[in-house]
N, C-alpha and C positions, 0 to 999 in steps of 0.2 A: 504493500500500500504506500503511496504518494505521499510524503511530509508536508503538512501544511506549511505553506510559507506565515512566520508570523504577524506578518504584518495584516494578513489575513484579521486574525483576533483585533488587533488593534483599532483596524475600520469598524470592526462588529462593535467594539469596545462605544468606540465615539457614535456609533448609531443610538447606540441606547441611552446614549443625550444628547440628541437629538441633531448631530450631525453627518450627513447624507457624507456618504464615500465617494459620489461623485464631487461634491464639493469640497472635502478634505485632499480629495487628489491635488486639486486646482493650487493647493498652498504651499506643495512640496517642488524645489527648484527643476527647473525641464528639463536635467540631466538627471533626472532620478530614477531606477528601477528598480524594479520590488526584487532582484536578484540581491538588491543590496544590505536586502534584512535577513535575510537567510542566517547571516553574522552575526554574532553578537555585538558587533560595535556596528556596526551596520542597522541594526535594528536602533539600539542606543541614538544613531541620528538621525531616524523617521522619528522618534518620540521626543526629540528637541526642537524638531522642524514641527511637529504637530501641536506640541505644548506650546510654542511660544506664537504660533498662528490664532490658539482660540483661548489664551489667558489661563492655559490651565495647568495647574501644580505639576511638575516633571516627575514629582516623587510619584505621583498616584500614578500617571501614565507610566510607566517603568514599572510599577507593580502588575502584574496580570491579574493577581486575586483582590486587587484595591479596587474599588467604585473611583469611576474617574472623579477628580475634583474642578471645580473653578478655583483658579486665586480669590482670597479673600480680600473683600473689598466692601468701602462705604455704597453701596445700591441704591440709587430713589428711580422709582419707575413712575410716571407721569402717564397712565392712562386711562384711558376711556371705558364707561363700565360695560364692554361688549367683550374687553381685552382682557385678556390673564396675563400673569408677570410670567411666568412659562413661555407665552410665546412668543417675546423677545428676548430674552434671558441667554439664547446663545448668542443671537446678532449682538448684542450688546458686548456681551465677553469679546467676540469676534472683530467688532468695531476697537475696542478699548486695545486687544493686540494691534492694530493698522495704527491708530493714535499714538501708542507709546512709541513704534518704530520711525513714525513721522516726526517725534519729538528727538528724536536721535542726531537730523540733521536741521534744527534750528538753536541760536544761540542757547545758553546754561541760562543766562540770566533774561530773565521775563521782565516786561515792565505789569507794573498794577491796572487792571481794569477800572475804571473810576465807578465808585458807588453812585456817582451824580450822572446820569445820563446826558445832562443839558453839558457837563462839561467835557463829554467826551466829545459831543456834536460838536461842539466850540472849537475843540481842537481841531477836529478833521474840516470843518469850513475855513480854515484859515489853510487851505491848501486845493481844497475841492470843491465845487459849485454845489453842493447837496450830499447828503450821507447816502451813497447809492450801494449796490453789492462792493461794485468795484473800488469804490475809496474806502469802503469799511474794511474789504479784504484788504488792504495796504496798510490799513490801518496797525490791523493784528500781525503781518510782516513786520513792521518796524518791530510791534512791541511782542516778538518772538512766540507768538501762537499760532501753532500748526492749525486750518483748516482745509478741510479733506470733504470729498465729495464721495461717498461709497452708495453706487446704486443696488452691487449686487449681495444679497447678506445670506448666512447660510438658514436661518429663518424668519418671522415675521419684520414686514420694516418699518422701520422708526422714522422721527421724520425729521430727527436730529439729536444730538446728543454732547457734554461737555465729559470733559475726560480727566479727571486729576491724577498727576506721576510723581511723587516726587517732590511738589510743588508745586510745580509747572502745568499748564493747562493745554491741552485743543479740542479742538470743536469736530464733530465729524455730522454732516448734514447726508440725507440717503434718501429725501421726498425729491421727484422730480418737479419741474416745475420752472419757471420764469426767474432772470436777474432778481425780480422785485418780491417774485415768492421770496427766493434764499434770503434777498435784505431781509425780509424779518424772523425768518428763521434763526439767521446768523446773530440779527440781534436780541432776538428772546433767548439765545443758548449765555453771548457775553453778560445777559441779566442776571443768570443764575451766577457766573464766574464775579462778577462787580458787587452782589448783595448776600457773596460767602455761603451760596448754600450748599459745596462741598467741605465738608469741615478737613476731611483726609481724604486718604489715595481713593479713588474710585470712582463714578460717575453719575450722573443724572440723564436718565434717557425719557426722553418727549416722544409719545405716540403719535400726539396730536400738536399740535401748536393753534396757539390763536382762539383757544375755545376755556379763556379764563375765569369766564364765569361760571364752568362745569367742573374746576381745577380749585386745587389748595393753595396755603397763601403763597408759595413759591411762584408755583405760576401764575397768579396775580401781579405777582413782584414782576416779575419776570416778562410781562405780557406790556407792563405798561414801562416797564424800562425801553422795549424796544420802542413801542410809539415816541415816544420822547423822546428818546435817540434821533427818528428817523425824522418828526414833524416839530421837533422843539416843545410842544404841549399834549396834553394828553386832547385828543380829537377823534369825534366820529365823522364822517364826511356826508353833507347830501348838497342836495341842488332844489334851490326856488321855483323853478317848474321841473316837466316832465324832461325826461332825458330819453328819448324816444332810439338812439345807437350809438353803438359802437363809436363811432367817428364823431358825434357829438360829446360822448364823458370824456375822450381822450381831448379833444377840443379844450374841453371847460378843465379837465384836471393841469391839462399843458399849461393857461392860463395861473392855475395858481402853484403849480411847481414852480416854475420862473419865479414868480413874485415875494413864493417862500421859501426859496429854497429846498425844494422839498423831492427825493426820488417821485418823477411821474406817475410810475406803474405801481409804485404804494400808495397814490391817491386813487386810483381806479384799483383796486383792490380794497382798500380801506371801503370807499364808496361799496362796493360789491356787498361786502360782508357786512356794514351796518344796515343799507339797503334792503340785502337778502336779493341783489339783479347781479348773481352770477356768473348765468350766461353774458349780460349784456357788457359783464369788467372784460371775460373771458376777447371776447369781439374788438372790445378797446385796447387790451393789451397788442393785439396783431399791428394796430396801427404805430407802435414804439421802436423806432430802427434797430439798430444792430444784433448781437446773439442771442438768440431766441430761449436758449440752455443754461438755464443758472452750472450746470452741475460744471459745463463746460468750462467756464467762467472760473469757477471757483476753484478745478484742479491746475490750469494754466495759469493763475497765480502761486499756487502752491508748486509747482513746479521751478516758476523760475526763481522760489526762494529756500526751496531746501537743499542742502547741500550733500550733493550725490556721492562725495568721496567719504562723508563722515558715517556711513556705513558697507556694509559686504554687498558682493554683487548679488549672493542671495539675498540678501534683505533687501536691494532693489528690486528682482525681482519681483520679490511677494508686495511690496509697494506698489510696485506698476501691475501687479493682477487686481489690486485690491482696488485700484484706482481706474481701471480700464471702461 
């Protein structure tokens, strides 16, 4: 009879929490062959390539009779009462590995997120027209926090996420969507980072964003930091008469972006969602020029600031899978 290769058990091992073998393949370097565990030290480095892909204790994974573990960590799950903490409980581990790796090629030293929202805005307008994705992502460039766009996860996805290592923070955002979705994504996650609500190493994962009145006080905190951030006061948006399309709210929102300074495509979105007219942001946003892809956006800035030599070419790699 045929010796199982062990790596075999190993997949089985990760399935029964809940991580598929086709996806656990995807995080092992593309010169890998399962010829390779056959060995004992061979096998030893599928279980360091796999531990360190989904945050999980190496001791447990190297045991065959141990129950795999996750690293222990501060956990707040943020969601919605349809969602159980189970079904994002890997993506999140899985995320928080992609996070720590991406922290490896930005400076040691962080600058503070300001608990004042009005005074972070301050800052970024004295160099940008309006707090949009792309000057906030710059923002977090200077002051050494990794954000990451991860659309594919190994299960249920989130719709953003902050990451505490060490001290240090990043932000991993994984909802598709528009520049002006992530703007507030990006800045309801720097809410949570600016009002301390990871005390230690570990994370806060957002099912939902934007739905604060169904949330606790974090995301309260956290919901109105970003409006402030983005519009200077806290605002719901409507219009004196009817707004009958698309090309008319984009119209009237252009008007007072200009005026306020204010990302466009978060005033037709803001408009949408106090409104409850959806569709009708949805139609406005088409009319807003350039990159249609937050996601796009946000790893083309993360690229051209992390720094490719301060890790292994595996660990590039599994970055550029995670990030694909």
């Amino acid at each position: 009879m045929a010796n199982v290769n062990p790596i075999q058990s190993l997949f089985a091992r990760l399935s029964q929490v809940g991580i598929a073998t086709s996806f656990a393949r995807k995080t092992l370097p593309s010169w890998w062959d399962d010829d390779i565990a056959t060995v004992p030290s061979g096998l030893q480095q599928a279980q360091m390539y796999l531990a360190r892909a989904f945050n999980i204790s190496l001791t447990s994974l190297a045991d065959p009779k141990a129950p795999v573990a996750f690293l222990e960590a501060e956990r707040k799950f943020k969601l919605n009462h349809r969602v159980d903490q189970a079904d994002v409980f890997v993506s999140a581990h899985y995320a928080t590995a992609v996070a720590k790796m991406a922290l490896k090629g930005f400076k040691p030293a962080q600058a503070t997120v300001p608990q004042d929202a009005a005074a972070l805005r301050d800052h970024i307008l004295q160099s940008a027209d309006c707090v949009s994705l792309a000057s906030l992502l710059a923002w977090c460039t200077q002051a050494g926090i990794p954000v990451l766009y991860v659309h594919k996860l190994p299960g249920k996805k989130m719709t953003g996420m902050v990451v505490r290592d060490a001290d240090r923070f990043a932000v991993v955002l994984s909802r598709k969507g528009t520049p002006s979705h992530l703007l507030f994504h990006l800045a309801h996650e720097l809410g949570h980072i600016g009002h301390g609500h990871l005390s230690g190493n570990g994370f806060v994962v957002d099912e939902k964003i934007g739905d604060a009145d169904r949330g606790d006080a974090d995301e309260k905190e956290a919901d109105a930091y970003a409006i402030r951030l983005i519009n200077g006061k806290s605002v719901s948006y409507s219009a004196s008469g009817a707004v009958r399309s698309g090309a008319a709210l984009y119209r009237a929102a252009l008007a007072v972006a200009k005026q306020e300074r204010i990302d466009v495509g978060h005033i037709v979105l803001n408009y949408g969602n106090a409104q409850k007219a959806h569709g009708l942001a949805n139609q406005a946003l088409k009319h807003i020029a350039g990159e249609a892809d937050g996601g796009t956006v946000v790893n083309a800035q993360f690229w051209k600031s992390f720094d490719t030599n301060a890790v292994s070419e595996d660990q590039l790699e599994f970055l550029q899978t995670a990030l694909a």
